[in-house]
Biotite code that builds the C-alpha atoms (Angstrom):
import biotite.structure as struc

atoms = struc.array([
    struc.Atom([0.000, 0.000, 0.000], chain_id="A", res_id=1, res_name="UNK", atom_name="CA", element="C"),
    struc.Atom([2.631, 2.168, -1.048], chain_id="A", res_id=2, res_name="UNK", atom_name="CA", element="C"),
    struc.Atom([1.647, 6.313, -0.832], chain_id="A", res_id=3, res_name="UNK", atom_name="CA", element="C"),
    struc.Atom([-0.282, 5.501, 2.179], chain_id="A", res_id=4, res_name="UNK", atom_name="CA", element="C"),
    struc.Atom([-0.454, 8.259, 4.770], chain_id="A", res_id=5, res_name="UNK", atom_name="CA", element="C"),
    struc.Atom([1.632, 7.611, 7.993], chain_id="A", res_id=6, res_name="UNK", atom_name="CA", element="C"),
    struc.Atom([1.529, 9.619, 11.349], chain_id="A", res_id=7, res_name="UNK", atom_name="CA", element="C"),
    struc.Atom([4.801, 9.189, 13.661], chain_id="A", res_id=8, res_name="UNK", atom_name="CA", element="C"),
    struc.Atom([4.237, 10.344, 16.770], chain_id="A", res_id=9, res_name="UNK", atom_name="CA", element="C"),
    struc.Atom([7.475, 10.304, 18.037], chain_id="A", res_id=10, res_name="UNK", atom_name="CA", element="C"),
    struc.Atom([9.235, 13.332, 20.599], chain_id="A", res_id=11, res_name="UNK", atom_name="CA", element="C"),
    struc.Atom([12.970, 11.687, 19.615], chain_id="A", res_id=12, res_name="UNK", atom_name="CA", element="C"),
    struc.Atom([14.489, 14.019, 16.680], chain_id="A", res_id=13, res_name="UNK", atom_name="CA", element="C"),
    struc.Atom([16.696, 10.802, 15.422], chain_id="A", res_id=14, res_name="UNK", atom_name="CA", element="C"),
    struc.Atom([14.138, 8.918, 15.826], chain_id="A", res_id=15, res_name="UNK", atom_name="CA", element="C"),
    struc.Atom([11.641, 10.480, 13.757], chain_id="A", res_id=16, res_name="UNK", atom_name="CA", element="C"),
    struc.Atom([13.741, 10.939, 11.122], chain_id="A", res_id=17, res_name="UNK", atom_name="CA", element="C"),
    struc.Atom([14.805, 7.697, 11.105], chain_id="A", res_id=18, res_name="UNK", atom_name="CA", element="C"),
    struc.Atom([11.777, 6.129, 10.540], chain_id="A", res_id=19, res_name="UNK", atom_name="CA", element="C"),
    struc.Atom([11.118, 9.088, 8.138], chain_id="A", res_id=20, res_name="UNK", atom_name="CA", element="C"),
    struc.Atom([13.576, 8.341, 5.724], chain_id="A", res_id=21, res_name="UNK", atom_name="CA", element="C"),
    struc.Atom([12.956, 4.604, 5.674], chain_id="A", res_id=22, res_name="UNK", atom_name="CA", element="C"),
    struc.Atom([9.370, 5.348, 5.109], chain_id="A", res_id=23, res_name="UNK", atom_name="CA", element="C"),
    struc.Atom([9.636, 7.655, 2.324], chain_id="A", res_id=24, res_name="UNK", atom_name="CA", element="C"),
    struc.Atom([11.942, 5.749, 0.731], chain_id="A", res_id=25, res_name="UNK", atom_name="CA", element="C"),
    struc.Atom([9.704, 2.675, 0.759], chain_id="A", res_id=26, res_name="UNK", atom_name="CA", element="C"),
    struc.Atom([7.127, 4.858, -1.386], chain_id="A", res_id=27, res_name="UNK", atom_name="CA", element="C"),
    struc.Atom([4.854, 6.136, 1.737], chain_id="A", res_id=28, res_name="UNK", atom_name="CA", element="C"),
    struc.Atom([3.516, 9.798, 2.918], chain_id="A", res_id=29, res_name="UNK", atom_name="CA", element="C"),
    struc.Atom([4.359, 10.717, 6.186], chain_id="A", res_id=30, res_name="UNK", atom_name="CA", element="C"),
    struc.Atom([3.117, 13.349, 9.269], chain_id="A", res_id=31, res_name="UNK", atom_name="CA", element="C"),
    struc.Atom([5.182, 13.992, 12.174], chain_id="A", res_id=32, res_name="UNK", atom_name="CA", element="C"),
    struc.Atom([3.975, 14.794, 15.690], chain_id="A", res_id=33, res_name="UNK", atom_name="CA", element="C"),
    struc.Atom([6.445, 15.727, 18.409], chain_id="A", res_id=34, res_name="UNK", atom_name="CA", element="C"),
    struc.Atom([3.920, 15.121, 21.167], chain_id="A", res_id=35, res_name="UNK", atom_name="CA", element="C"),
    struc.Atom([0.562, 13.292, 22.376], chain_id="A", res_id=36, res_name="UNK", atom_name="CA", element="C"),
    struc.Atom([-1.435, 15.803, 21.895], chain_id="A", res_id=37, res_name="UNK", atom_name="CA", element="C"),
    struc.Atom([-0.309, 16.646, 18.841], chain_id="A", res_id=38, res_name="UNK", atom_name="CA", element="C"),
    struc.Atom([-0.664, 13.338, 17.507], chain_id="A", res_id=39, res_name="UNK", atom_name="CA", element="C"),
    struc.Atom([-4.062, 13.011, 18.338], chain_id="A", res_id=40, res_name="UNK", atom_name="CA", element="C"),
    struc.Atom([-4.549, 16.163, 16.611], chain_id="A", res_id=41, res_name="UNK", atom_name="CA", element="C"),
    struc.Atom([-2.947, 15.219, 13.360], chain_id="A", res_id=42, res_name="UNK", atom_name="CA", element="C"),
    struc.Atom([-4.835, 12.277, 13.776], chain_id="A", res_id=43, res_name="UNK", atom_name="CA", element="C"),
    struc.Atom([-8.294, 14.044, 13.523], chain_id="A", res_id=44, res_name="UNK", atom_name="CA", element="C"),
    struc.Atom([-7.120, 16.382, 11.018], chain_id="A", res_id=45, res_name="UNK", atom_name="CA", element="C"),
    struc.Atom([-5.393, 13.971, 8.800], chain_id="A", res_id=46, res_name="UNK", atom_name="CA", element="C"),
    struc.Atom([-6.903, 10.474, 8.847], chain_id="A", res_id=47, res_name="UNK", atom_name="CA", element="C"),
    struc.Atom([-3.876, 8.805, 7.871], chain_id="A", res_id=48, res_name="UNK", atom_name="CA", element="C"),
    struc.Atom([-4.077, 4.773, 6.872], chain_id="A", res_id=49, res_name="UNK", atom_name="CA", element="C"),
    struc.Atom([-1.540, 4.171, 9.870], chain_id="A", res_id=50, res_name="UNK", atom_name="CA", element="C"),
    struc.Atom([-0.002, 5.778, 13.341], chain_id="A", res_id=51, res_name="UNK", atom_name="CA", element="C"),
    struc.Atom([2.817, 4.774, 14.823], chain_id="A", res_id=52, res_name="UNK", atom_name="CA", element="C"),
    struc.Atom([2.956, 6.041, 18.197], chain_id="A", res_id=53, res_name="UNK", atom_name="CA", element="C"),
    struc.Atom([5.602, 6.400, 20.569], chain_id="A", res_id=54, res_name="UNK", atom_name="CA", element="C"),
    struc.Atom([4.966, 4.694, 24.148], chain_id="A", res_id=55, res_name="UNK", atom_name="CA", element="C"),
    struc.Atom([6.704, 7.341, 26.374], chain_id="A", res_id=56, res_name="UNK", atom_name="CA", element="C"),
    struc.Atom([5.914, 10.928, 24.819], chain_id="A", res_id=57, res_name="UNK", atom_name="CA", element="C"),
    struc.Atom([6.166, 14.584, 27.104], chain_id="A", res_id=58, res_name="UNK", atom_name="CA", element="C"),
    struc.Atom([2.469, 15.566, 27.726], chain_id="A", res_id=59, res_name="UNK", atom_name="CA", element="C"),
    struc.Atom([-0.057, 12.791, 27.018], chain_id="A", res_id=60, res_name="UNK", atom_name="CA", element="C"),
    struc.Atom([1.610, 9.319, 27.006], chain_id="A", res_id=61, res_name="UNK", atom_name="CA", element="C"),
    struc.Atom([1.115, 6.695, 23.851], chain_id="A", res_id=62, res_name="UNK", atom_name="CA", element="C"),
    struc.Atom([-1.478, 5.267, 25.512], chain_id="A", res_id=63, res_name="UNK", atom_name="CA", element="C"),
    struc.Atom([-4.033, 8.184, 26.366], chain_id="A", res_id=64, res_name="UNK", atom_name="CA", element="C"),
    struc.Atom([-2.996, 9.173, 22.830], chain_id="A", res_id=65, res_name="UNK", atom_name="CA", element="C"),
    struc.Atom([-4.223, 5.768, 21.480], chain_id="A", res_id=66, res_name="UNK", atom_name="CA", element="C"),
    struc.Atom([-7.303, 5.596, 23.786], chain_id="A", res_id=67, res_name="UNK", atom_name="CA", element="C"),
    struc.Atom([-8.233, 9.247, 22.544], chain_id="A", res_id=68, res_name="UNK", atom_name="CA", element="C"),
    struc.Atom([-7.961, 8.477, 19.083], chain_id="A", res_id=69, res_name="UNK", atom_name="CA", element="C"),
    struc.Atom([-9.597, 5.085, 18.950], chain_id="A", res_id=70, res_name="UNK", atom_name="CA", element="C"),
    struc.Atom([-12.198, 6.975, 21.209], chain_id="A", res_id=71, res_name="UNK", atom_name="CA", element="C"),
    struc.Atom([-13.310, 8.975, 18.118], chain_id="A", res_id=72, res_name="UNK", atom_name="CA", element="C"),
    struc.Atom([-15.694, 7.736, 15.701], chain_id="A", res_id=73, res_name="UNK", atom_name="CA", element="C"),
    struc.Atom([-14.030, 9.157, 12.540], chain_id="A", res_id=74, res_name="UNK", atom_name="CA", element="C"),
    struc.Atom([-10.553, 7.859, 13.679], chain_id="A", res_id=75, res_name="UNK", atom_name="CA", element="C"),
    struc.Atom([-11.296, 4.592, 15.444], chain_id="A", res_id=76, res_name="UNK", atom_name="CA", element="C"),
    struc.Atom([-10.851, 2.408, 12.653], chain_id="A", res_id=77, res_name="UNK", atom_name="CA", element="C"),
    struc.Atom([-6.948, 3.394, 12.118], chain_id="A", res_id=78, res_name="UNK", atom_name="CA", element="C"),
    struc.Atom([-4.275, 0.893, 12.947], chain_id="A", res_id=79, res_name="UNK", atom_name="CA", element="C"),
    struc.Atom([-1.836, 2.012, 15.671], chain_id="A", res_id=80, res_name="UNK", atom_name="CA", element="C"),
    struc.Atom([1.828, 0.818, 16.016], chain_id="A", res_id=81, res_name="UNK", atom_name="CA", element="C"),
    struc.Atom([3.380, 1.109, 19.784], chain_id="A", res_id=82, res_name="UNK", atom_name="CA", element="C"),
    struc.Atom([6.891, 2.005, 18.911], chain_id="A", res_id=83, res_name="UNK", atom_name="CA", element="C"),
    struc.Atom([8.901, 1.722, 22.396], chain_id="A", res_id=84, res_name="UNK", atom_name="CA", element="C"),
    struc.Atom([12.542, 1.173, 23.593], chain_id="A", res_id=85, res_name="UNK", atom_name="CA", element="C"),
    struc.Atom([11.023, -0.559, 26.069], chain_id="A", res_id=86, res_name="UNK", atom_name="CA", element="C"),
    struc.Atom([11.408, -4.417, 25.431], chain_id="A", res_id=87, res_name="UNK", atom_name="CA", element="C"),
    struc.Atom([10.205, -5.733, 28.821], chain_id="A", res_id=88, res_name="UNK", atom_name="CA", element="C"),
    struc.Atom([7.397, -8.455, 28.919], chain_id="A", res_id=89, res_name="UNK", atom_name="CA", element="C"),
    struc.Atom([5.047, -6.208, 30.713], chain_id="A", res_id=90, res_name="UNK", atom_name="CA", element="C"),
    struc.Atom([5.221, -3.097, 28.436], chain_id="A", res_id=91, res_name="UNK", atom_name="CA", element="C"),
    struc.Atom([4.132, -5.642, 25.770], chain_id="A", res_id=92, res_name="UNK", atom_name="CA", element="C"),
    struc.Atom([1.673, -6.765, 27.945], chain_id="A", res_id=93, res_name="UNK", atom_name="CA", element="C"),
    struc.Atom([0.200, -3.284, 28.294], chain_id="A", res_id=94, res_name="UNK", atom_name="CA", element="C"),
    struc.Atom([0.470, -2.086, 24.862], chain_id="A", res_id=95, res_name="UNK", atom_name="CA", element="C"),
    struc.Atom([-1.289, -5.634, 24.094], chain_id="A", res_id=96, res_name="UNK", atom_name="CA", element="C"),
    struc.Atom([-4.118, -5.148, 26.809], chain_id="A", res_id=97, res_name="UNK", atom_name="CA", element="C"),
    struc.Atom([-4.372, -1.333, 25.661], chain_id="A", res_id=98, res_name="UNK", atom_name="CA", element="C"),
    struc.Atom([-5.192, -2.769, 21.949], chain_id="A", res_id=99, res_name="UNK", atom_name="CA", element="C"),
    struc.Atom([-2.281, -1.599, 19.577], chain_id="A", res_id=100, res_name="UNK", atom_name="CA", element="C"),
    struc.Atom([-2.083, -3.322, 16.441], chain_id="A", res_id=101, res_name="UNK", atom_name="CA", element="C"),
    struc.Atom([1.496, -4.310, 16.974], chain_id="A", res_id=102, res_name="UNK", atom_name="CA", element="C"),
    struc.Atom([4.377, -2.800, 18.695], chain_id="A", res_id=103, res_name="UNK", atom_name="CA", element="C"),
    struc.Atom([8.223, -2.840, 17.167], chain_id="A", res_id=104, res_name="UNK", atom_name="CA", element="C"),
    struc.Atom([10.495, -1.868, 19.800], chain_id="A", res_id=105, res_name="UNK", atom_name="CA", element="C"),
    struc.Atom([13.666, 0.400, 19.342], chain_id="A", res_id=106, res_name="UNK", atom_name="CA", element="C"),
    struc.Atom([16.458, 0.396, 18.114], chain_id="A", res_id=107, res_name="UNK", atom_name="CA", element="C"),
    struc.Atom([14.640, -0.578, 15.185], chain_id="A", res_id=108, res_name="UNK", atom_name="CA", element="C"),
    struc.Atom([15.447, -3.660, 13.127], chain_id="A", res_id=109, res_name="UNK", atom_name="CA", element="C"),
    struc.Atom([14.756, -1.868, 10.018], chain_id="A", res_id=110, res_name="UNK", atom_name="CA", element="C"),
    struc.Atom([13.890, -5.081, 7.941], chain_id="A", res_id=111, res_name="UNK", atom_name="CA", element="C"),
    struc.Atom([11.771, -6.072, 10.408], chain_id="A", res_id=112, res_name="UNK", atom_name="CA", element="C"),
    struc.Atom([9.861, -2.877, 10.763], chain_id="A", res_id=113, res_name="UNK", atom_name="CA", element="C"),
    struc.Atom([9.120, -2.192, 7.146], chain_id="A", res_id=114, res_name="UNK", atom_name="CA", element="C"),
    struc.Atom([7.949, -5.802, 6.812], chain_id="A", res_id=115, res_name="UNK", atom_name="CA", element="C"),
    struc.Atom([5.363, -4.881, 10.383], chain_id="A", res_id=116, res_name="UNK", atom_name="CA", element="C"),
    struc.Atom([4.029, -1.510, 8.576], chain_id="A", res_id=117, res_name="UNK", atom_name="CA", element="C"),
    struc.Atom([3.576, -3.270, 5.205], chain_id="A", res_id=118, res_name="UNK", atom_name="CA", element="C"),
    struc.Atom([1.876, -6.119, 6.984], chain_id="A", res_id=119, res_name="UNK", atom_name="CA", element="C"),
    struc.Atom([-1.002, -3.894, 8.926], chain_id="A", res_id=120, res_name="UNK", atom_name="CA", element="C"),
    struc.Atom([-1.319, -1.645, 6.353], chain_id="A", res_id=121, res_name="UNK", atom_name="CA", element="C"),
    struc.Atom([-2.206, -4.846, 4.051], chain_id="A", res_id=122, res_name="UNK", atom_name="CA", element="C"),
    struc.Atom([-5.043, -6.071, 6.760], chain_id="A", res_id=123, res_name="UNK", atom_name="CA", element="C"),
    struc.Atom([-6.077, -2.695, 6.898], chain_id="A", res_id=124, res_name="UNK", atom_name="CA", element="C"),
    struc.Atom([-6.740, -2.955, 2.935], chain_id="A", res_id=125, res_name="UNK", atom_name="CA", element="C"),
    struc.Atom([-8.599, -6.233, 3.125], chain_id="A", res_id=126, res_name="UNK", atom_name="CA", element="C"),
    struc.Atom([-10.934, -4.742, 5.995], chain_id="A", res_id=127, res_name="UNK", atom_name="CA", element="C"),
])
């Protein structure tokens, strides 16, 4: 699904670009968000086909970002990636419980994450 729209909420400069750069060069759009709030913002403005959201953000965390934009009707339906440098079981566990769509943790295996955004973005298509 290549020229799909993706939101990175993510408050890490390097970061962001990071996944930027791999992003655009894979063929899709992308919209940055430095914070929570902003994400959820973007979110509502935007409507892109996928969000990957940081798990620790300043202001609202990943979480109350998620639960705010899956608590919208005109944004509930978009798939949200926890991205977190947080690899302990019970992160998972609460990103899991919380209802993300997947999680990738950092640093990023970059093979691995393309293949993860490619893969939800494809389920999103056959929904």
């Amino acid at each position: 699904m290549a020229n799909a729209l993706i939101l990175i909420v993510e408050d890490q400069e390097k970061n962001r670009k990071l996944v930027r750069d791999v992003l655009q060069f894979k063929g899709y759009r992308t919209i940055e968000a430095e914070t929570g709030e902003l994400g959820v913002a973007l979110a509502l403005e935007q409507k892109p086909d996928l969000i990957l959201m940081d798990y620790q953000l300043p202001g609202i965390d990943g979480i109350e970002a998620f639960h705010r934009i899956r608590g919208n009707a005109s944004t509930a339906h978009i798939p949200i990636v926890a991205v977190t440098a947080s690899a302990m079981p019970e992160e998972a566990k609460k990103m899991k419980d919380a209802g993300f769509d997947g999680f990738q943790t950092k640093p990023l295996n970059i093979k691995e994450f393309v293949q993860a955004v490619a893969t939800v973005l494809s389920g999103k298509a056959a929904k």
